[in-house]
C-alpha positions in Angstrom: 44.6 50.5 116.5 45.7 51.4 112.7 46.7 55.2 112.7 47.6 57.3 109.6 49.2 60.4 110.0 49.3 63.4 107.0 52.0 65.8 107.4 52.7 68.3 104.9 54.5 67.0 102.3 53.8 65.5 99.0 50.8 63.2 98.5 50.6 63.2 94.8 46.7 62.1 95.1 46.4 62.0 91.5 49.6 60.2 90.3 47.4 57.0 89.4 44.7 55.6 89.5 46.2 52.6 91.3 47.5 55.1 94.1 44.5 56.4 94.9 42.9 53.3 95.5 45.6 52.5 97.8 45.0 55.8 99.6 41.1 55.4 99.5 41.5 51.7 101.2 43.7 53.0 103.4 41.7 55.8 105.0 38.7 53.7 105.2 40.4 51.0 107.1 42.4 53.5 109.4 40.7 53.8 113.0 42.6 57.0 113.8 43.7 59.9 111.3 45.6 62.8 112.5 46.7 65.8 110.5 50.1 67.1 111.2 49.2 71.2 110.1 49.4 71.9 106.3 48.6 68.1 106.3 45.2 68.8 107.1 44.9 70.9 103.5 45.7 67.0 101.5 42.6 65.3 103.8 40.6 68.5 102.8 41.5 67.9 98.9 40.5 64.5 98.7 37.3 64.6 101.1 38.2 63.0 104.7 38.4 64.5 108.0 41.1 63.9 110.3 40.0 63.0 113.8 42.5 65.7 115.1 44.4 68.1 113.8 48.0 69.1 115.4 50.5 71.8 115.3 51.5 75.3 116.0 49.2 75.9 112.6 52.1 78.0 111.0 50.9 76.6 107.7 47.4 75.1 107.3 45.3 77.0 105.2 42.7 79.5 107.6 39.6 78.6 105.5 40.5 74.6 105.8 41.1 75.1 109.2 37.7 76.6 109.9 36.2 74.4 107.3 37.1 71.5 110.1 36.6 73.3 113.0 33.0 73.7 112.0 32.9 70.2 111.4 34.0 69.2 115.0 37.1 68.4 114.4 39.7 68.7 117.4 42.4 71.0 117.1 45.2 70.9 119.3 47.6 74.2 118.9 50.9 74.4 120.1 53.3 77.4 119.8 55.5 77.7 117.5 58.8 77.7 119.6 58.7 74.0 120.4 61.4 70.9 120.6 59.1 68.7 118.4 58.2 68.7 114.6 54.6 68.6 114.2 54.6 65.3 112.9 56.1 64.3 116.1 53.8 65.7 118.6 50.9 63.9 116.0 53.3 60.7 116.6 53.5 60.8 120.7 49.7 61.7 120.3 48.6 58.7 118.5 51.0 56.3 120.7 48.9 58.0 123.8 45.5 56.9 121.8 46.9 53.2 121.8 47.9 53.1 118.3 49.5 50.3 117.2 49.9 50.8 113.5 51.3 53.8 112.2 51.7 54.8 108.6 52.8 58.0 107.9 51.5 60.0 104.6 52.3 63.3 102.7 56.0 62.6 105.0 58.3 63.0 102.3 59.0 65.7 99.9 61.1 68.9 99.0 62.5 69.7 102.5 64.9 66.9 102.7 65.5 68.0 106.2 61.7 66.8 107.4 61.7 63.8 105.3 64.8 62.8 106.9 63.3 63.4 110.9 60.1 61.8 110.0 61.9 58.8 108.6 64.1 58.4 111.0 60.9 59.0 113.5 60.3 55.2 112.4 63.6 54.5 115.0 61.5 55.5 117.8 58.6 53.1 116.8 61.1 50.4 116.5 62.1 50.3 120.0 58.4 50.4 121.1 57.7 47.0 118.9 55.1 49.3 116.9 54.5 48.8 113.5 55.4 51.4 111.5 56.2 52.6 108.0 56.6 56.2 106.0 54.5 55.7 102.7 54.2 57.8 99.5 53.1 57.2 95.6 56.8 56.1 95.3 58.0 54.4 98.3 57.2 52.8 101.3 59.9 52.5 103.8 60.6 50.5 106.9 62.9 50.7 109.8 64.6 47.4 110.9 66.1 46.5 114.0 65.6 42.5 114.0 62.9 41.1 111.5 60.7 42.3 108.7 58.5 40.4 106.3 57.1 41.7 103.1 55.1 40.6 100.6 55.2 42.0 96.9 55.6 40.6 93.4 58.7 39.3 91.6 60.6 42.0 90.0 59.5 44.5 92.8 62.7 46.6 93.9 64.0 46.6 97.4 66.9 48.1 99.4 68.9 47.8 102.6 70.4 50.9 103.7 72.2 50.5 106.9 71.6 53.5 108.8 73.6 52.5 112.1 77.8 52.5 111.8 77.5 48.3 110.8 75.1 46.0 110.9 75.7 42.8 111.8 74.3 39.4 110.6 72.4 40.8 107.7 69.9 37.6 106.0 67.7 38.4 103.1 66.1 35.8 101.1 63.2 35.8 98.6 65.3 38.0 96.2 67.7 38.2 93.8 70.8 39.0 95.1 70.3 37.1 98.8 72.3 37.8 101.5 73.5 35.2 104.3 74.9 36.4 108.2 76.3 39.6 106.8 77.6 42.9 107.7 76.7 46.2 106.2 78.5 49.4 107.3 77.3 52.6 107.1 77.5 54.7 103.7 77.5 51.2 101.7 75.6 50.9 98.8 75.5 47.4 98.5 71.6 46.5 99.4 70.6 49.1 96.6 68.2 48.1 94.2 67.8 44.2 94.9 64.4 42.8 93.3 61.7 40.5 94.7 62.0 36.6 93.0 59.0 35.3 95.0 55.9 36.6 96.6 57.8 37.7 100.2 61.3 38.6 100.9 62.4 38.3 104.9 64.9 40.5 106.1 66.8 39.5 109.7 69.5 41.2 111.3 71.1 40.5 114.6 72.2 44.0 115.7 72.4 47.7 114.2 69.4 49.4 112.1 68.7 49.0 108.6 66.2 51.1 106.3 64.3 49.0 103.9 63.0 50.8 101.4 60.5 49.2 98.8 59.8 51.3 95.4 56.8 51.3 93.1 58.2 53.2 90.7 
């Protein structure tokens, strides 16, 4: 099952033109949408309806919110002293619907402290072999633990950033600086800004956790 979840960050719908079709295919392919809150205002902006909407509803919008509840759509309110972000009672929510896929929109933005929880959110998908990713109009980022294969053009930029104290065994090939059985520590900057040289760039590690982030820009 291919779930997308909208928190309430920045979707920048209208950034271009190629964006939007990105976000139009992918809402039209997804077999689950959930609205974390406020994230319920972006679906309403660009005409879809999430299946459920979920949150202490601190910040969505009261005439969106009965715009959706008139149109059926479930609403499940929790209060607002809670020990879970509302993107991450929309995450345990769509692993209890059998999602598989997960891709998390409108995750990222000015409160670095959110974009850094729901990234790191992608840690907990990792151990659960669920395929997961945190995607805006600039980035899409993955969480590694063992192997990851992407495709993309040459040219396209990719980084490693080693988010556990080292990581060990560290192969990347397919790009321009490749890398063969090494170890990244934490706070390196050496996997910034590598660059696709074929079609798909495989990334293998054999312990520790890596970020791989992937830019458009």
């Amino acid at each position: 099952m291919n779930c997308i979840i909208f928190s309430g960050g920045t979707l920048n719908p209208a950034r271009s033109r190629a964006w939007n079709r990105r976000l139009d295919t992918l809402l039209k392919t997804a077999d689950l949408i959930i609205a974390a809150d406020s994230g319920a205002g972006h679906l309403h902006k660009i005409g879809y309806l999430p299946h459920i909407i979920i949150g202490d509803l601190d910040s969505i919008d009261t005439h969106t919110l009965a715009f959706f509840k008139k149109k059926g759509v479930r609403v499940c309110s929790h209060p607002s002293r809670k020990n879970q972000t509302d993107t991450e009672l929309c995450m345990s929510c769509a692993l209890e619907q059998g999602a598989d896929q997960i891709t998390f929109l409108a995750a990222t933005g000015t409160r670095l402290d959110h974009t850094l929880a729901n990234i790191l959110l992608l840690a907990k998908l990792a151990d659960t072999g669920i395929s997961a990713r945190v995607l805006d109009a600039h980035n899409e980022l993955f969480l590694v633990k063992d192997r990851l294969e992407l495709t993309g053009t040459p040219g396209d930029l990719i980084s490693l950033i080693p988010v556990s104290q080292r990581v060990e065994g560290v192969t990347i090939q397919g790009v321009g600086y490749p890398l063969s059985n090494h170890t990244l520590v934490m706070g390196s900057t050496l996997g910034i800004s590598n660059y696709f040289t074929q079609k798909k760039a495989v990334i293998t590690i054999c312990s520790g956790m890596l970020i791989v982030a992937r830019s458009m820009d």
